[in-house]
N, C-alpha and C positions, 0 to 999 in steps of 0.2 A: 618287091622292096617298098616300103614306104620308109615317111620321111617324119619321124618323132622327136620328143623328147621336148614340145612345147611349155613355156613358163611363163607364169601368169604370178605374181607375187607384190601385194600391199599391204603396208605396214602404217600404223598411226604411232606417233612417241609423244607425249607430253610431263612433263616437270610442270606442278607448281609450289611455290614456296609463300608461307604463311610466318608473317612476324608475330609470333603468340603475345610477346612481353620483351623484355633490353635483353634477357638473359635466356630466353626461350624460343626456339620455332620448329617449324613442321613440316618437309617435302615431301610430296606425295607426287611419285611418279605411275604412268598409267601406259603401258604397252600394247596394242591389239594391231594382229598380223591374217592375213589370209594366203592362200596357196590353192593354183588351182590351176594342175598343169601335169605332165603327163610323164609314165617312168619309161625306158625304153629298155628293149627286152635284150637280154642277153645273146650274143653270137655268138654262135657254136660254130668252133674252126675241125674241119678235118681233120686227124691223124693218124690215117693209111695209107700209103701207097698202091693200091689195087683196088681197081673200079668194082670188080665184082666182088661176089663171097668167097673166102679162101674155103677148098677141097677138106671135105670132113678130117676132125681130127689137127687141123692143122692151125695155125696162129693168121691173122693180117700182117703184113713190116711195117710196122712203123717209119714215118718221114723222119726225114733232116729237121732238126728244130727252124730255119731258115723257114725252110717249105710252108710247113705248119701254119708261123707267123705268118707268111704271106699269105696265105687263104689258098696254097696249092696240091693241098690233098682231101682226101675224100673220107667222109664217115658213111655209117647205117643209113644217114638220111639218101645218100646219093647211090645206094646200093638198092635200095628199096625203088629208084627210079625218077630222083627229083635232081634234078641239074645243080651241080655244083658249083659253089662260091665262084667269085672271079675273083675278089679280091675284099678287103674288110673297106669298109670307107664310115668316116666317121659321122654319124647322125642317119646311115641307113639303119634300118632293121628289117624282119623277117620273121612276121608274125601272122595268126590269121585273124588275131582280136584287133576290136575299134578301138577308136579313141576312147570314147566313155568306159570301155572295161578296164583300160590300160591308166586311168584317172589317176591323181593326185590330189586328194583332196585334204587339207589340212586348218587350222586355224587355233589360235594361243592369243590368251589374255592372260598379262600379268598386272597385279599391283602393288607396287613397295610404297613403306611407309615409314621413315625415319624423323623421329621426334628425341630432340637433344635441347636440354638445357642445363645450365651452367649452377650448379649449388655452391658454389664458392670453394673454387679450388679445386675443385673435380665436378668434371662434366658426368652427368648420366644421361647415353643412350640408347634408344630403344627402337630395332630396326624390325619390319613383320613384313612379309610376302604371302598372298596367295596366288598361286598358276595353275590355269584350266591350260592341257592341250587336245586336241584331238586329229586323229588322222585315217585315213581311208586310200589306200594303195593296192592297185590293181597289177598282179604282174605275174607276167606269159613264162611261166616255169618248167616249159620244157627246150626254149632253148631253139626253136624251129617253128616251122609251116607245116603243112601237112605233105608227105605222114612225119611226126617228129620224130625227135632223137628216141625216144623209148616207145614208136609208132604208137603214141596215143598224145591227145590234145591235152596240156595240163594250164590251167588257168588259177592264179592263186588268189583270195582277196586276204587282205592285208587290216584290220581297224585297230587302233591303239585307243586308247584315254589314258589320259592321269590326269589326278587334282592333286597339288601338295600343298600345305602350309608350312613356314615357318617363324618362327618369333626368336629374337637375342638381345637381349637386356646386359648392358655393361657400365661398367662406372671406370673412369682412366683419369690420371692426372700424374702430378711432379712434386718428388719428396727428393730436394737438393740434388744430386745427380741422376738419379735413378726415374722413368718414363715409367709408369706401370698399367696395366687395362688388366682388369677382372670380370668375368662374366657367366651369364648361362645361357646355355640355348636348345630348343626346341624343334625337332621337326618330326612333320609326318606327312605317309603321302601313301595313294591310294591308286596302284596302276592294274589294268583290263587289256585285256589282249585275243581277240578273236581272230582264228584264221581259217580260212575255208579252203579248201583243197578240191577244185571240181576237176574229173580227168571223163574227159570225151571221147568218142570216138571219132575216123576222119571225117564221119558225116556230119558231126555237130550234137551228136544225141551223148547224154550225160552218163555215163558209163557207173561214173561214183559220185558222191558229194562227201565229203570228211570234212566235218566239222572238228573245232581245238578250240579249247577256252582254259584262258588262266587269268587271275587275279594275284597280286600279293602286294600286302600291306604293310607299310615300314611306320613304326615309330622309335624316336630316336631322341634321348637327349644326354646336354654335356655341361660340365663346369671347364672352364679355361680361366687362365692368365698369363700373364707373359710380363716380366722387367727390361727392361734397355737402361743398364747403368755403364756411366759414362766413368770409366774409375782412375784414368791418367787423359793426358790432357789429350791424346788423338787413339785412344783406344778404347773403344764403344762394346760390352758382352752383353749378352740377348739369351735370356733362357722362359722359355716358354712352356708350359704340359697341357693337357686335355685328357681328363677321362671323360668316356663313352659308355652309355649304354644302351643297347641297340633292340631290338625285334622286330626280326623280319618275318613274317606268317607267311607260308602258301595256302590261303584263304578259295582257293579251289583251281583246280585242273583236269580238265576233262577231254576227251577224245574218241571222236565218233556221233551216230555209228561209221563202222568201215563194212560198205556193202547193209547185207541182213544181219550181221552182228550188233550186238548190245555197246551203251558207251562207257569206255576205259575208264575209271574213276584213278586217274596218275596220283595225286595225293593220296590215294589208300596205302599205295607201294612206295613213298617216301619214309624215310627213316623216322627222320625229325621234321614235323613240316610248321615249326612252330619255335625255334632255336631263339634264345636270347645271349647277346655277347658283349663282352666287355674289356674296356680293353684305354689304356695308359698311351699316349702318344705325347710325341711332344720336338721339342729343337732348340738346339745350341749354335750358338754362332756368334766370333769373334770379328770384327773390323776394325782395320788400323786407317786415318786416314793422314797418309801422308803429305797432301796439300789438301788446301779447299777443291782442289780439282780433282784427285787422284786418291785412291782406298783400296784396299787390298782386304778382301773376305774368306774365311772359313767356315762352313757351318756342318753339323751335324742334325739329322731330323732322321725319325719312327713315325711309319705310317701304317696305319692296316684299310683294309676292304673288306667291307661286309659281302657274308656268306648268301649266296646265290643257288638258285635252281634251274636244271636241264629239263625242259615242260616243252621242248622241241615236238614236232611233229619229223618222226624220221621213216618212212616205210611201216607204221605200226607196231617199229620198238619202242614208242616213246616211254613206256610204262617202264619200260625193263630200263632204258637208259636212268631214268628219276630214280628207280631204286636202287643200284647202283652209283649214281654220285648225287644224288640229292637229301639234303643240300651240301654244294660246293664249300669246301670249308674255307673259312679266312684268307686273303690274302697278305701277308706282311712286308713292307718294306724297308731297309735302313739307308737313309742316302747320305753319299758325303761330298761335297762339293766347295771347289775354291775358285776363287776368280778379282779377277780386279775390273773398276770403273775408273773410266781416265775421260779426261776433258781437256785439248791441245790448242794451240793458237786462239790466243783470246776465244776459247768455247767451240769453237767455229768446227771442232771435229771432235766427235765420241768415240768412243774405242770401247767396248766390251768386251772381254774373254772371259771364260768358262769352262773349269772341266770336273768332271761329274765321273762319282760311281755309286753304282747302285746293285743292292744286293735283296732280294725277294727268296720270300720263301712261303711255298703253298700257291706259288704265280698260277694265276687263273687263265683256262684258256679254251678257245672251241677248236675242237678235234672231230674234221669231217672224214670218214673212211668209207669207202665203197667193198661192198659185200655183196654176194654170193648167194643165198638161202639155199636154194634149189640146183645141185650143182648140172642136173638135166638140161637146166634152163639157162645156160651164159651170159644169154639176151636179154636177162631182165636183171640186172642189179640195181640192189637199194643203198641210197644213202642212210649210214650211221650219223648222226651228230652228235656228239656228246659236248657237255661243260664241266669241266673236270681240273681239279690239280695236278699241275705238274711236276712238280716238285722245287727244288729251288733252283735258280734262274738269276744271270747278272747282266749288265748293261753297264756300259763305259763308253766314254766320248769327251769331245771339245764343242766347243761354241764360240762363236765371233762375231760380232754385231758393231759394224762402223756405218757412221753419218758423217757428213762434211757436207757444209753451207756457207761455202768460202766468202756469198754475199746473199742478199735480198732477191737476188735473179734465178740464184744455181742450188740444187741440193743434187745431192749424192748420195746413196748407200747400196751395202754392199753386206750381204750375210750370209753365214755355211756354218755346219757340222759336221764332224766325221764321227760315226757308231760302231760299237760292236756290241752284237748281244750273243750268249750262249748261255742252253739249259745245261746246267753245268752238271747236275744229281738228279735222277728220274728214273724210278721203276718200271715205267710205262713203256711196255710193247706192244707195237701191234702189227699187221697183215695187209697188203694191199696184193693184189692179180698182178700190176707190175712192178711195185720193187718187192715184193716179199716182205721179209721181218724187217721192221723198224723200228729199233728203239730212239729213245725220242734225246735219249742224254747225246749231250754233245752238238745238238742241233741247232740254229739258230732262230729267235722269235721270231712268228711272222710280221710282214708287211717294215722292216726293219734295212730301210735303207742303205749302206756305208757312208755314205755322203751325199748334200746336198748344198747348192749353194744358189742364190738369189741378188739380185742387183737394179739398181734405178738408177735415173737420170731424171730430172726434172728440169724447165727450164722457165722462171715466173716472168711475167710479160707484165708491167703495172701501167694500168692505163685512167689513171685519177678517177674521175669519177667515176667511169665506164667500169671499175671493179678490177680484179685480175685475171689474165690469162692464162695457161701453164699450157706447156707441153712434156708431154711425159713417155718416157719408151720404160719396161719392164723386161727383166730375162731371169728364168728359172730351170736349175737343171737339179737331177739326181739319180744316183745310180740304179743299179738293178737292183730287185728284189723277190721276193716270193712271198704272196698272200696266205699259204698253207702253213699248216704247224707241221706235215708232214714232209715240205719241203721238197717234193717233187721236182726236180732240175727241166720236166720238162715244161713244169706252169710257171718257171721265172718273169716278171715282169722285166723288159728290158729297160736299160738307160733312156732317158729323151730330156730334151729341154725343149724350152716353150718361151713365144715374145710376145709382149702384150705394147699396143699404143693406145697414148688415151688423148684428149683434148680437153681442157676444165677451166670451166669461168666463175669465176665467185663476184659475187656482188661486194660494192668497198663498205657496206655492214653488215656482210656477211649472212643477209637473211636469205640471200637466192643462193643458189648454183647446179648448174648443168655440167653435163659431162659425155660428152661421144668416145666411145669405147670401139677398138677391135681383138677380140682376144684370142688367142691364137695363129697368129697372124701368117706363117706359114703354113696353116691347115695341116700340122703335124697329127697323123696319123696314132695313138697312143693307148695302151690298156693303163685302167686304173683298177682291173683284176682280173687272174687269171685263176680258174679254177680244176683242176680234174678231176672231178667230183663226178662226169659221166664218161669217164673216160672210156666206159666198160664197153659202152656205144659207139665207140671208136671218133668222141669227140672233146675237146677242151671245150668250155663255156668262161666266155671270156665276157668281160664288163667294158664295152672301149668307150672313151673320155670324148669331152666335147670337142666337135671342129672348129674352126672357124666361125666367131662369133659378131656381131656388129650389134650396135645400139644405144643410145639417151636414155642418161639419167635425170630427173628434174629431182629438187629436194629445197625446201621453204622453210624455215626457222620461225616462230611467231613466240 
């Protein structure tokens, strides 16, 4: 066991603002971040009942889902001769790579530039960003120690970059009741993506290396505007449009070598790797406000998502995956939502509801299945990943958001929602070793909670000059759910809730403050994913959440 998942992260922010002329000026904000700290590998939980190999011809039993979660059954690894789990515990792991393999390496500089002046009666302005990122992520992908789950060592490295710009130019003002903003906008960006695949053997000697590389290039630009006419005396209408025009290029993808083989040139076997779309979006929306305190809204809004590529590294389908869904077509969506804003007892408590539906079509999605190739061989199954359409797909729910700050000393809030999502139309079938045919209609999005709800308490301590004090407790819960698209009953993420205290001092102008934190303060045990992606191994690989946390935050204003 060792003991991972270290965090190392600095950030600089600075604002500055330039008075160009009376009617004229210029902020220039400037963000630079680093990271440099460590990912922790995923736990692979047993799910057999039987220490040894079951009798040719015959199945393993699977456990009790109970067992499972508790770390008390046994996969391949423990079959093979390596001592079984005792138990999951949060911020162990079970890996044979170091700290430097297992690395985080990351770092982002942004800069915006917003310059607004006043031409009489309408403002023009002009806002432009560029962002460099880059990242470097080391991670133990098989899930074990030696021998691992598929008895070979797999070590992934992970490098990202992107640079994007973009520029929007608008001019907004007021023609008698009527708000209006018209504009155009620009963007482009340029993202690389290398991954390496090294699988070892238990001695440490390099068995494969696979190399993957992909690049794609987006430019994009749009005309918008939007009205907010005020047409009776407490009813405000908002009609807004955006056309789009989009190209996104798969400017290269490659794969390999695998072994003595030659490398997959993936873009050769893309349909369209060069697609330009277009596309009308926009929102409607009605608000009444019944007092200065209190509004009631409806709105109507079309959204879409640009078309995407599967450039996956899957077992050496990637080629076959990209030619069959690459590129991912559109996503669209129609949303329709209504809600009211209320403000009670002289201000002192907010009230928000919300309830929401949403109707998608062409919903985009990643679909991991485990396969077979070699039916000789049981032992050795590959992950499929695909990125694909599923077809169309709805989502519906509520939302709540209360504040109460009965004085200068107390704040209160309190927030939840309850979801439901279902692929409601979908052609897609597919196959897995344990449930057999699955079609995907009817099924529910993944990672899609039922409910969630969250709550504070604060309590401010003012101490004149010495600044202020707060004490603060936090609690957050949410139901179960499933990370899969496939939906697996046996990779359920269960319910948990979590409580955080904090301690925080602000200086009385506000240029200092500190902050002692514990979070998770029961040391609640918890997945923040559950995968059976090798389940063929006779194991889950599960993602579990942080323990137990303590530490100072210092933060300076100049």
């Amino acid at each position: 066991m060792k003991k991972l998942g270290r965090k190392e992260v600095w950030s600089l922010r600075s604002t500055t603002d330039f008075d160009i002329g009376e009617a004229t000026s210029l902020r220039l904000q400037v963000t630079h971040s680093e990271t440099d700290s460590e990912s922790t590998p995923n736990y692979g939980l047993g799910i057999w009942e039987s220490r040894t190999a079951p009798p040719p011809g015959t199945q393993n039993v699977i456990c009790a889902r109970a067992d499972i979660l508790a770390a008390k059954c046994f996969d391949r690894i423990v079959q093979s001769g390596q001592p079984p789990l005792d138990g999951r515990r949060a911020g162990d792991a079970i890996t044979e790579l170091n700290r430097d393999e297992l690395a985080i390496r990351q770092n982002l500089t942004s800069i915006t530039a917003k310059f607004e002046t006043d031409l009489g009666g309408v403002s023009l302005i002009n806002v432009a960003n560029y962002t460099q990122f880059k990242s470097r992520i080391g991670v133990d992908g098989d899930g074990g120690s030696t021998p691992s789950t598929l008895a070979q060592r797999v070590y992934v490295q992970l490098q990202n970059e992107s640079k994007q710009f973009s520029e929007e130019l608008r001019l907004q003002g007021e023609a008698g009741a009527v708000n209006w903003v018209a504009g155009l906008f620009y963007y482009q960006d340029e993202k690389k993506s290398t991954s390496i695949l090294n699988i070892r053997t238990d001695t440490g000697a390099t068995a494969a290396r696979i190399p993957s590389n992909a690049r794609i290039d987006t430019k994009s630009g749009a005309v918008f505007g939007q009205a907010d006419w005020k047409f009776a005396d407490r009813l405000t209408l908002s009609v807004g449009a955006r056309y789009t025009i989009e190209n996104r290029e798969l400017v290269e993808a490659r794969l390999g070598p695998v072994g003595p083989g030659p490398v997959v040139d993936v873009r050769a076997a893309v349909a369209d790797p060069d697609p330009v779309t277009k596309d009308v979006t926009g929102r409607v929306s009605l608000t009444w406000e019944a007092t200065s305190d209190n509004s009631l809204y409806a709105s109507y809004s079309r959204g879409a998502k640009s078309v995407g590529y599967s450039v996956f590294y899957t077992g050496g389908s990637a080629a076959i995956n990209a030619a069959k869904t690459g590129p991912v077509g559109q996503e669209h969506v129609d949303a329709f939502e209504i809600g009211s804003k209320n403000r009670f007892f002289d201000r002192t408590l907010t009230l928000n509801l919300a309830g929401f539906y949403y109707l998608f079509d062409g919903k985009q999605e990643l679909l991991t299945v485990v396969e077979y190739p070699d039916p000789s061989q049981p032992q050795t199954p590959i992950l499929n990943t695909r990125f694909l359409n599923v077809g169309k797909a709805e989502i519906y729910g509520a939302e709540l958001e209360m504040n109460y700050a009965p004085s200068e000393r107390w704040d209160f809030g309190l927030s939840g929602g309850l979801l439901y999502t279902e692929i409601t139309d979908s052609d897609i079938v597919f196959s897995t070793p344990r449930l057999g045919i699955v079609p995907l209609e009817g099924r529910p999005l993944p990672s899609t909670p039922r409910w969630n709800l969250s709550a504070q308490i604060a309590h401010h301590i003012p101490a004149g000059d010495l600044g202020v004090f707060t004490l603060q407790a936090e609690a957050r819960a949410q139901a179960k759910q499933n990370s899969g698209l496939n939906n697996d009953p046996l990779a359920t993420i269960p319910s948990y809730g979590l409580v955080n205290f904090r301690f925080l001092w602000e200086s009385k102008d506000k240029s200092y403050n500190v902050q002692a934190f514990v979070t998770n303060v029961f040391n609640k045990a918890y997945f923040v994913g559950i995968s059976d992606s090798n389940i063929g191994a006779g194991a889950l690989i599960t993602q579990q959440a942080e323990p137990r946390l303590w530490g100072l935050k210092f933060g300076a204003s100049f």
